[in-house]
LUMZA-140305 format. One record per residue (C-alpha): x, y, z; residue in one letter. Coordinates in steps of 0.001 Angstrom, whole numbers, plus 500000, padded with zeros to 6 digits. Example, Ala and Ser with C-alpha at 12.3 -4.5 7.8 and 13.67 -1.06 7.14 Angstrom:
2
     c1     c2     c3 rest
 512300 495500 507800    a
 513670 498940 507140    s
// end
This chain:
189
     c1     c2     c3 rest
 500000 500000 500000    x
 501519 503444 499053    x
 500722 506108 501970    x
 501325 508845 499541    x
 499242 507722 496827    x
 496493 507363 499332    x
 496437 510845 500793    x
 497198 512105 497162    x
 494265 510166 496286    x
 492403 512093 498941    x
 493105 515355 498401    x
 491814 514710 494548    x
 488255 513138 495768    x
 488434 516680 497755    x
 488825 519053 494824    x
 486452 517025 492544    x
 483656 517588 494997    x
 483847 521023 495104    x
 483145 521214 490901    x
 479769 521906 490208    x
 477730 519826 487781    x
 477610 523109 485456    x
 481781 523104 485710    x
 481423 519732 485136    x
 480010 519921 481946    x
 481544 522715 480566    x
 484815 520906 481130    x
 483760 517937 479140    x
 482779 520224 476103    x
 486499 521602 476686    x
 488318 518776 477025    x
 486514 517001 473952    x
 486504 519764 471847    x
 490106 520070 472281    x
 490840 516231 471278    x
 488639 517289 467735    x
 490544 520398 467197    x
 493967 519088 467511    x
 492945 516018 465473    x
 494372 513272 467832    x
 492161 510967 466398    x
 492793 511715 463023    x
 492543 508023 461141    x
 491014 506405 463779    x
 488274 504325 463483    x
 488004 501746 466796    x
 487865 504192 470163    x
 487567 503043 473406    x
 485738 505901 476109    x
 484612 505299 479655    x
 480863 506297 480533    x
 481727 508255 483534    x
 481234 507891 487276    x
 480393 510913 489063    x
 483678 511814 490366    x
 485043 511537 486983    x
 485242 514020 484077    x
 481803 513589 482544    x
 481263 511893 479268    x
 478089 510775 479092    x
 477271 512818 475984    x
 480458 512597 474302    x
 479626 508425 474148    x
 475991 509454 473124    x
 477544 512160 470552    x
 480124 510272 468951    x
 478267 507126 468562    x
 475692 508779 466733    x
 477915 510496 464357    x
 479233 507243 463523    x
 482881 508524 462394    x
 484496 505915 465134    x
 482901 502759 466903    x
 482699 503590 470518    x
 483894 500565 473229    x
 483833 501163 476856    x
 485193 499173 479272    x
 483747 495962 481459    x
 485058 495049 484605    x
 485721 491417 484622    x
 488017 489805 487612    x
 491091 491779 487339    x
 490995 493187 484045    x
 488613 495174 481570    x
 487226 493669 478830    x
 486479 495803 475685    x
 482760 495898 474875    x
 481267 497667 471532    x
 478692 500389 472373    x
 475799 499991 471010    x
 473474 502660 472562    x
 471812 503364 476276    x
 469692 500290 476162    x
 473251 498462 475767    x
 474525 499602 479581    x
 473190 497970 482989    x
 474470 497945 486517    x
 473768 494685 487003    x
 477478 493884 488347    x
 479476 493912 492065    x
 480217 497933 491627    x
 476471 498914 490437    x
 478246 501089 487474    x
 477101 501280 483773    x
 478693 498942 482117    x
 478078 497650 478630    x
 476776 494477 477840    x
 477436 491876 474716    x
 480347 490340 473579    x
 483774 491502 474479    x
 486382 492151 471758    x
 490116 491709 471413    x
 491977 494925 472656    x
 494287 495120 469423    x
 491128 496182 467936    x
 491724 499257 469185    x
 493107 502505 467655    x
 492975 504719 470842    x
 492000 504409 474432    x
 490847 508175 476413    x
 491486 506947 479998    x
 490294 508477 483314    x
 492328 508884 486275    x
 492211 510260 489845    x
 495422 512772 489103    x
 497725 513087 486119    x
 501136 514901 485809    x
 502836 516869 483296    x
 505102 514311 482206    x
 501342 512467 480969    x
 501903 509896 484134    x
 498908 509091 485467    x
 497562 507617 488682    x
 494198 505691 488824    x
 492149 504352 491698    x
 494736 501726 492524    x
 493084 498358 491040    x
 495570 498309 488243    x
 492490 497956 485522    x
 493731 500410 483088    x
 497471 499607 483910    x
 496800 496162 482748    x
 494724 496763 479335    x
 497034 499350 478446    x
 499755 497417 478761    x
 498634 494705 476561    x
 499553 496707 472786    x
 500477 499870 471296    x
 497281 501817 472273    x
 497242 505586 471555    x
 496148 506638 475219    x
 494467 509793 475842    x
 494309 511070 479704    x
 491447 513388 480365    x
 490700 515200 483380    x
 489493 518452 484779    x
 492167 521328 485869    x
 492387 520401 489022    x
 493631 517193 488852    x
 496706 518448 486816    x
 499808 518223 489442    x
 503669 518727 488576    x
 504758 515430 489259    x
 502864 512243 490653    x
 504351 509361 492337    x
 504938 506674 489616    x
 506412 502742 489805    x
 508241 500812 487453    x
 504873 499556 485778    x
 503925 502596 485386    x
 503261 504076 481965    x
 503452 507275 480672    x
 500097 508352 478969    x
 500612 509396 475062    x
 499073 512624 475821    x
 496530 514684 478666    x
 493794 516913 477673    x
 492430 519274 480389    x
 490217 522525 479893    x
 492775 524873 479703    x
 496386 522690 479096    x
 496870 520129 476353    x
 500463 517818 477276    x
 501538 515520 474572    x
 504191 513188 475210    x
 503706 511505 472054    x
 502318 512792 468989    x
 499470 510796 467030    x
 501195 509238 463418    x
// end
């Protein structure tokens, strides 16, 4: 157990509180906006989102938008065991909470991971050298660890620190999107 990952993790749940739901939103406009307007997903076709919890940057209508629009096929994330599986989205009707953390999860077949073209990934804090930190279950540590997955971090301002504690497993994210600071690490080819 890492002490200072803990209290870090703390201090995080504090300042994520204290956003309103109208912040909340905004920020999601931002922060997807952004990934649009600097083309990071130029060429892709096969995108894998999250459908938010509350303490997490919003995109609920980003799935809803993008899905519709049809220029990617959406896949959010399963919990199964240890790992996540990679579900297509197929609409609303497709989620249910009908699993151990009562979370919206999609339901259907799972799907190999090298499907994938890009992964945007939550997280509890990220850094500016695109480190992130997560809720300390290792799920997104382990499926991004299985290929070379274009990773997008996203997150509201305040969970943008200088430096977060990292370990050796640890993988720097290809780039973080915030409202108001865009880090790349590793430029989309």
């Amino acid at each position: 157990m890492n002490l200072q990952k803990d209290l870090l993790r703390k201090q995080m749940r504090k300042r994520k509180r204290e956003l309103t739901i109208e912040q909340k939103l905004v920020d999601e406009q931002e922060v997807f906006g952004m990934i649009r307007s600097l083309g990071l997903l130029k060429g892709v076709k096969h995108v894998m989102l999250y459908y938010s919890l509350p303490d997490e940057l919003p995109t609920h209508s980003t799935v809803e938008q993008w899905a519709s629009e049809g220029l990617y096929q959406i896949y959010l994330p399963r919990v199964k065991g240890d790992d996540i599986e990679v579900v297509p989205y197929t609409g609303p009707e497709s989620l249910s909470d009908d699993n151990p953390f009562h979370i919206a999860e999609p339901v259907g077949d799972a799907v190999d991971p090298a499907i994938l073209d890009a992964v945007i990934v939550p997280g509890v804090a990220f850094d500016r050298h695109c480190n992130r930190m997560g809720r300390g279950k290792g799920f997104y540590d382990r499926l991004l660890s299985r290929g070379n997955l274009y990773t997008i971090g996203v997150c509201h301002d305040c969970q943008l620190l200088d430096e977060i504690p990292c370990e050796p497993h640890d993988r720097p994210l290809d780039c973080v999107i915030s409202p108001t600071l865009t880090l790349i690490s590793k430029p989309k080819e």
